[in-house]
C-alpha positions in Angstrom: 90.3 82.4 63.2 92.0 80.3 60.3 89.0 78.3 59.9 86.7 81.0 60.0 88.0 82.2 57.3 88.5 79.1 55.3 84.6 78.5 56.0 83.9 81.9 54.8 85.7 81.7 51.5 84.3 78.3 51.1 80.4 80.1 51.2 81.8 82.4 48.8 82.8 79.6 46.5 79.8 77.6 46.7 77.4 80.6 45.9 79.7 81.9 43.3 79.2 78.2 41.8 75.6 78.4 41.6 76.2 81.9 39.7 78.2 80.3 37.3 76.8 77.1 37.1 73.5 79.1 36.1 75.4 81.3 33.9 76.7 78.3 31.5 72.9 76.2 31.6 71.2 79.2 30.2 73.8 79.9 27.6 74.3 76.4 27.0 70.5 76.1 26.5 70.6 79.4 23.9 73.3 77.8 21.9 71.4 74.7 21.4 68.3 76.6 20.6 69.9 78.5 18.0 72.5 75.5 16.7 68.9 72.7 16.4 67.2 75.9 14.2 70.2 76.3 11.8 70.9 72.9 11.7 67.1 72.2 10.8 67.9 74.6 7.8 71.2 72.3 6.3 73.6 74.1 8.1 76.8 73.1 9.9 76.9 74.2 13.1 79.5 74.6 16.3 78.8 72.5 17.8 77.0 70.0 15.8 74.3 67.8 16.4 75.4 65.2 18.1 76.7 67.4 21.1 73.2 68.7 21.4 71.7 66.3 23.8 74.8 66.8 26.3 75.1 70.5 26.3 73.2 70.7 29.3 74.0 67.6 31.3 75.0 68.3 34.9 78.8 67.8 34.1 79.1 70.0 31.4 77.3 73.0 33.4 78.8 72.1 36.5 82.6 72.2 35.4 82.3 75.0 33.0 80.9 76.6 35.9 84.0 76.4 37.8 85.8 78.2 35.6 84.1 81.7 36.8 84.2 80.0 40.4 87.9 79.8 40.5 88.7 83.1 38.5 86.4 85.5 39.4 84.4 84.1 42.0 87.2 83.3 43.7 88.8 86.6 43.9 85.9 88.8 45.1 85.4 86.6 47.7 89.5 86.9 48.4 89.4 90.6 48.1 86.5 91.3 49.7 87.2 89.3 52.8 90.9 91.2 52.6 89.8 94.7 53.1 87.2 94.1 55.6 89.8 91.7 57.9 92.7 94.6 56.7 90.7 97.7 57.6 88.1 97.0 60.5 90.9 97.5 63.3 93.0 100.5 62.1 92.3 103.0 64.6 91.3 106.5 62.7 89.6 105.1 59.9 85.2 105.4 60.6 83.4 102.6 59.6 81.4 105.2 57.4 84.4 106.3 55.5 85.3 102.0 54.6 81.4 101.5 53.6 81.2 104.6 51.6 84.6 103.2 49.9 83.2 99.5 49.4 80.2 100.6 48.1 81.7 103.3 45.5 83.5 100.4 44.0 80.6 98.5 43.7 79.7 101.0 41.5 82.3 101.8 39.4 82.1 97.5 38.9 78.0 97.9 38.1 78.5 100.6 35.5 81.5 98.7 33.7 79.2 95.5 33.9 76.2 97.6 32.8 77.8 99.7 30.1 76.0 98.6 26.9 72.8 97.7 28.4 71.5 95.6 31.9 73.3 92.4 32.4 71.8 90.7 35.6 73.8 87.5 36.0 77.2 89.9 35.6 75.8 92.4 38.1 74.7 89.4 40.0 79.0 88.9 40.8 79.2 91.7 41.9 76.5 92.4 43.9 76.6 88.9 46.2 79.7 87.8 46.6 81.2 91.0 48.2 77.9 92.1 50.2 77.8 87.9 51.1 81.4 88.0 52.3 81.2 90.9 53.9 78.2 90.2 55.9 79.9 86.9 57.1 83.2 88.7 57.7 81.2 90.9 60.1 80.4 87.6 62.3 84.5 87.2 63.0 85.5 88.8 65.8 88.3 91.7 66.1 91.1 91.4 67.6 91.7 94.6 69.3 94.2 93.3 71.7 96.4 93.4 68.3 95.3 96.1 66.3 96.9 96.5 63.3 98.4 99.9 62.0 98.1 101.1 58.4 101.8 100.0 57.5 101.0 96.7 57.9 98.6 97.3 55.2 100.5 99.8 53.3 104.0 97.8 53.1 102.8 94.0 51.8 100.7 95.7 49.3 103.0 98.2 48.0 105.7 95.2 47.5 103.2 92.9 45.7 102.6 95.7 43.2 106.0 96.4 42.5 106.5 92.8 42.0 104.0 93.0 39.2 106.3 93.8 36.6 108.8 91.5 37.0 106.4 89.1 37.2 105.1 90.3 33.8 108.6 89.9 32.3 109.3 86.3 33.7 105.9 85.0 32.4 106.1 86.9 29.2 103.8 87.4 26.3 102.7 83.8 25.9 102.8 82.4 29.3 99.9 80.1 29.0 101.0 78.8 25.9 104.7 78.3 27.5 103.0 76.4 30.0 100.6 74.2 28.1 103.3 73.7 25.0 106.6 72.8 27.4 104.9 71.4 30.9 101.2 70.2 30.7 101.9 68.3 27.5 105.3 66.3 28.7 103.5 65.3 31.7 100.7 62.5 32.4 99.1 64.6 34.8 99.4 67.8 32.8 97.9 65.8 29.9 94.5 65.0 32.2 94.5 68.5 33.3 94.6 69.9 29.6 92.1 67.8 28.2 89.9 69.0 31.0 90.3 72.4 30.5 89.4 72.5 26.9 86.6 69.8 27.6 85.1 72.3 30.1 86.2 75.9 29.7 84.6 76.3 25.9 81.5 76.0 28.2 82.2 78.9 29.9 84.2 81.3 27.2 80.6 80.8 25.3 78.7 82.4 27.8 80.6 85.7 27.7 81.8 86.1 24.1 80.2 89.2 22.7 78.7 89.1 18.9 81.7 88.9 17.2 83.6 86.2 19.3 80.6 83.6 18.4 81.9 81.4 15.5 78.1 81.0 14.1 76.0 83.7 14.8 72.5 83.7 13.8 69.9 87.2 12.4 66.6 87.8 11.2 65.6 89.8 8.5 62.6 92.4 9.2 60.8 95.0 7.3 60.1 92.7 4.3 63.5 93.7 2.0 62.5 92.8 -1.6 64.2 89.8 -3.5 67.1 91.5 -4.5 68.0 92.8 -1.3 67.3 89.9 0.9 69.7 88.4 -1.6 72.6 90.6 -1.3 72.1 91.1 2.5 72.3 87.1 3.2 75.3 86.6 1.0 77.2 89.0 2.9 75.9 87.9 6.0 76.7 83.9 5.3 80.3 85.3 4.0 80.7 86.1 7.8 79.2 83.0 9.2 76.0 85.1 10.2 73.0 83.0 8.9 69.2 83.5 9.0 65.8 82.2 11.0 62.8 83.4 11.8 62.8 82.8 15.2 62.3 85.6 18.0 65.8 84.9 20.3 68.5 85.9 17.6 72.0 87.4 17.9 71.3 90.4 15.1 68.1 91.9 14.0 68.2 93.9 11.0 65.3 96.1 10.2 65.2 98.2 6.7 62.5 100.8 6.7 62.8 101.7 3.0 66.8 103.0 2.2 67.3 102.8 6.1 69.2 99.6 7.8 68.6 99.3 11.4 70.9 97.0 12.7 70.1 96.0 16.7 69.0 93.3 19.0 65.5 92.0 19.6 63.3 95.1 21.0 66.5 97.2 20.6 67.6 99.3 17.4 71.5 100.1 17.6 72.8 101.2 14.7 71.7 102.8 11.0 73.2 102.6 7.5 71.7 102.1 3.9 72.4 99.0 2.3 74.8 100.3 0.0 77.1 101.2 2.7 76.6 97.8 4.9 77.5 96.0 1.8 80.2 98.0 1.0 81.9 97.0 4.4 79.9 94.4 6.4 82.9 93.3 8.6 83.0 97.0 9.8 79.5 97.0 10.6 79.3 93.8 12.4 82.3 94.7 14.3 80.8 98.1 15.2 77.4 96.5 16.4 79.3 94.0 18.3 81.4 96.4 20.7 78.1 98.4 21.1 76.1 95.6 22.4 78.7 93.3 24.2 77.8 93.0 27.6 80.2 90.8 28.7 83.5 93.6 28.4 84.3 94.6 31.4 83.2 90.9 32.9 86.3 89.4 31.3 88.6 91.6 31.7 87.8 91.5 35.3 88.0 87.5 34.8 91.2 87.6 33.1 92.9 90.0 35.8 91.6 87.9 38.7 93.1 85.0 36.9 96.4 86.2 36.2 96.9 88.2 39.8 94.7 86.3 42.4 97.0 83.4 43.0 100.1 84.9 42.7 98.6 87.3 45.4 97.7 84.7 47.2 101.3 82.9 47.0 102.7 86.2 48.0 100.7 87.3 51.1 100.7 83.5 52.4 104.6 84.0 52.8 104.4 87.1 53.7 102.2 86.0 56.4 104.5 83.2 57.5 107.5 85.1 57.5 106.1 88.3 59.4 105.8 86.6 62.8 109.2 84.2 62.3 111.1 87.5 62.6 112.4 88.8 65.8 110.4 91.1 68.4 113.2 93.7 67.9 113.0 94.0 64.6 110.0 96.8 65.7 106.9 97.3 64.2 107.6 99.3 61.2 110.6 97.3 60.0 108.7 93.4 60.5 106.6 94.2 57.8 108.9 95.9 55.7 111.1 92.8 55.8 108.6 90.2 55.2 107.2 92.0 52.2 110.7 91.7 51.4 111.1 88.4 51.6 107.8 87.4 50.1 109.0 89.6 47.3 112.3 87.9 46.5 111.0 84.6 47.1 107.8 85.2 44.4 109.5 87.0 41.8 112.7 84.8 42.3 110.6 81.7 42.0 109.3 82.9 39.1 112.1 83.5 37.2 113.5 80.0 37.9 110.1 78.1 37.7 108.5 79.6 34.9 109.4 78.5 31.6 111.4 80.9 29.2 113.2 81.0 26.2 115.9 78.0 25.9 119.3 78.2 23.7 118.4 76.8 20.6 120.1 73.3 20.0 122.9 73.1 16.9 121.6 71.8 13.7 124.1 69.5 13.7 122.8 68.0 16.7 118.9 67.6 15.8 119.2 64.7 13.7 120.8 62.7 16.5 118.0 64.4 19.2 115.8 63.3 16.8 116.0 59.9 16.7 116.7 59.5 20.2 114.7 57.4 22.7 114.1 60.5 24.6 111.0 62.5 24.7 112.3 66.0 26.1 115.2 65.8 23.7 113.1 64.8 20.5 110.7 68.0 21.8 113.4 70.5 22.2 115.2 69.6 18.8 111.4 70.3 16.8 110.8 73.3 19.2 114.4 74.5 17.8 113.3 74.0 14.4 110.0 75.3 14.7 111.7 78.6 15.0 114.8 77.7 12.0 112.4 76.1 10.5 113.3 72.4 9.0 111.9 69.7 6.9 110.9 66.8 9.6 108.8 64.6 7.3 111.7 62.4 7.3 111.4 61.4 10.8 107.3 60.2 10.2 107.9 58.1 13.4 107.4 60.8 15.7 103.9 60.9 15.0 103.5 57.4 16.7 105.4 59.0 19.5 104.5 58.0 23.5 105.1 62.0 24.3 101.9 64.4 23.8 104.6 67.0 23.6 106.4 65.2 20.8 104.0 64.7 18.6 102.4 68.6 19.3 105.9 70.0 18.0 106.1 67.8 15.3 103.0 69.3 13.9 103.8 72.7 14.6 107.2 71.6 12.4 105.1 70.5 9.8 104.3 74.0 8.5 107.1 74.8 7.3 108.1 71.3 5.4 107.1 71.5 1.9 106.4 67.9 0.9 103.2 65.9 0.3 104.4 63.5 3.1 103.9 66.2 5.5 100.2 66.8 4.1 99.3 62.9 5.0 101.8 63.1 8.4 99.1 66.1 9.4 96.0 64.2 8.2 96.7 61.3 10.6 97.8 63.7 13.3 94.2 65.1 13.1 92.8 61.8 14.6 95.3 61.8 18.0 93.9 61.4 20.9 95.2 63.9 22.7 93.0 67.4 21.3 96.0 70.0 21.7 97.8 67.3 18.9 94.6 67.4 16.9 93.5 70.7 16.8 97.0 72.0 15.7 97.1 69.5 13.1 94.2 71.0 11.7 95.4 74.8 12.3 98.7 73.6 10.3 96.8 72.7 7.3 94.6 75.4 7.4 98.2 77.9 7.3 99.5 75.1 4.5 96.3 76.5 2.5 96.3 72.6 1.7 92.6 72.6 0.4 93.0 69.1 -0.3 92.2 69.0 3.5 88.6 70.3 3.3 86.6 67.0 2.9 88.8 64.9 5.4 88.6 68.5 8.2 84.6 68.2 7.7 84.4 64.5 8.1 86.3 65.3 11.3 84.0 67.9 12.0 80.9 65.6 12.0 82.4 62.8 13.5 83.8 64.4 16.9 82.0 64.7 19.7 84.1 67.4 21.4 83.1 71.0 21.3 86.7 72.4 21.1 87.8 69.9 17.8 84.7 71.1 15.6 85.8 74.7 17.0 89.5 74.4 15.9 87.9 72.2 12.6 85.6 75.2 11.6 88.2 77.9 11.8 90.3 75.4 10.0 87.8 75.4 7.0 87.2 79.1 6.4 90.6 79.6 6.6 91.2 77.3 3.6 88.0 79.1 1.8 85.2 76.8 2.5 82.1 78.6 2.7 78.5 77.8 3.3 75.4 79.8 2.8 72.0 79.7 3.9 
């Protein structure tokens, strides 16, 4: 029965990789369509040119693929494969009454996919991977020599959800942070799995960002405005990194008919205004056309919730499914399940609490300049995370920058904003070529926060000399932030 199952998740896997896979070449392929036609104008794009060629290389496609594979792929397969296995044998529940169920949902997904216009590769998630697991899940046989009752149902599920909360308040607001700042980074193998993730998953986040997300974003101007007003549209435009082509594929059309503004997509007209108005408050209108055309909404917060429940769900109902048959015959059938949820539910949340990683007692003041010079790497790292919240000059210790420890030399930037010296300018400067991109990319987000526009030229050399996606991400950011501007 085990590897039943095992092979039918596995299907679902594999065909939710070809989804995703698919999903990242042909957004891949749109970004380097729209990137090669601003950057034949002059402009600097995200990502530049020399990323062009690999965008849509098998590895690039393939991995950023997995991101949707392992998130949401993952956990309609999971699910899907739960409620059939859960529900097929409970006696006084039709078959009629679990399709009708399975198939409402389905819809209530479509029409949250769907909601500001067709989106065939979201429905696409939704419509295979449950109707593909649950036509494999029909091919496992029942076991009606043990069927189950609904409180075997009723009980593990009811404990998972209560353990939601205090699962919530061991992870806390910034739990991926926590976990990158103070685990992946002091770690070799954390390191490799960090620089893979934001190697890959920009691949992915691209594919699903709605109009406003996109750092670049390209328009086309119809309806012949005269001089004047093609003039005062583009400047307002370029001020929010909106630039325009001719081409036919753009992210904003904007149509005037006389006074009239008609902002929309290709073949679509959303929204109206007169120019006046759209000048008057251009973020507004951008930001209003964006939530009425994102497609992508509901398709990542579904991606975001499978990623934050589905493996602790998994973690939980795996113990719960060891523990259930370790306990004793006489425990009857009501009680089992009632202590193995139980036990599942101490053991997750209690886990959690001890494993996750919270907020540490800050170290004495007196004590960081000792910590600080140390030979240690997780005592150097928890003396600059103290000071990153007392804040604290630490250009005086430059040697940390050459430090062995990704996680040292990370919270020595972050300690770098708040010390008011020229050394710390030049300590951040260097920091912007490590090796390691988390080290980099916050080096660059310090001096953007510095407002040290003395930066500018050395962030756009960096810009145009990496060759990873993410650092000419964090470097572009960096740039506006300081003021820079281009127009076009």
């Amino acid at each position: 029965m085990g590897a039943r199952f095992s092979v039918i998740i596995l299907a679902g896997l594999l065909a939710s990789q070809l989804l995703g896979t698919l999903q990242v070449f042909i957004s891949n392929r749109a970004v380097v369509r729209s990137m090669s036609a601003l950057h034949d104008r002059g402009l600097l794009t995200v990502p530049s040119e020399t990323l062009f060629s690999g965008l849509q290389d098998p590895g690039p496609v393939f991995f950023g693929g997995l991101f949707f594979t392992f998130t949401i792929g993952a956990a309609l397969t999971v699910l899907t494969l739960a409620l059939t296995q859960a529900f097929r044998p409970v006696r006084g529940i039709s078959r009629h009454f679990l399709c009708g169920g399975f198939f409402l949902l389905l819809i209530v997904c479509l029409a949250g996919v769907n909601k500001n216009g067709f989106n065939p590769l979201g429905s696409a998630y939704f419509i295979v991977l449950p109707t593909f697991t649950a036509a494999l899940a029909r091919l496992v046989p029942t076991q009606e020599d043990q069927p189950r009752v609904p409180w075997n149902i009723i009980a593990p599920a009811a404990f998972f959800l209560f353990s939601l909360p205090f699962l919530a308040s061991a992870a806390g607001p910034d739990f991926f942070h926590q976990v990158r700042d103070r685990w992946l980074l002091a770690h070799p193998w954390g390191t490799a799995v960090n620089d893979a993730y934001y190697r890959y998953t920009l691949h992915a986040a691209e594919s699903v960002k709605s109009f406003n997300q996109k750092l670049i974003r390209t328009c086309r101007l119809d309806g012949n405005p005269d001089g004047k007003d093609a003039f005062l549209l583009r400047r307002a435009l370029n001020a929010g990194d909106v630039f325009s082509l001719s081409a036919p594929e753009v992210d904003l059309v904007i149509h005037a008919e006389g006074d009239v503004l008609y902002l929309g997509s290709p073949g679509k007209r959303v929204l109206a205004t007169d120019l006046a108005a759209f000048l008057a408050g251009t973020p507004a209108w951008l930001e209003r056309f964006s939530d009425r055309t994102d497609r992508w909404k509901f398709f990542r917060r579904a991606t975001f919730v499978a990623m934050v429940l589905l493996y602790p769900a998994i973690l939980f109902f795996l113990i719960y499914a060891i523990a259930c048959p370790m306990l004793p015959v006489r425990a009857g059938p009501r009680r089992r399940p009632l202590i193995a949820s139980g036990i599942s539910f101490v053991l997750l949340t209690g886990g959690a609490f001890l494993l996750i990683p919270g907020h540490e007692a800050p170290v004495p003041l007196s004590e960081i300049p000792a910590m600080l010079q140390s030979d240690n790497p997780e005592r150097q790292a928890r003396a600059l995370r103290t000071l990153c919240v007392r804040g604290g000059n630490v250009s005086a210790f430059p040697t940390l920058k050459e430090s062995p420890s990704p996680a040292v030399r990370y919270w020595f930037a972050r300690c770098l904003e708040k010390s008011p010296t020229a050394e710390a300018t030049a300590l951040l400067l260097g920091l912007m070529e490590d090796s390691q991109v988390t080290v980099a990319t916050t080096a660059m987000e310090v001096l953007a926060r510095r407002k040290d526009r003395a930066a500018i030229p050395v962030i756009l050399d960096k810009l145009a000399g990496s060759r990873h996606w993410y650092v000419q991400w964090y470097a572009y950011r960096a740039l506006r932030r300081l003021g820079w501007c281009q127009s076009g």
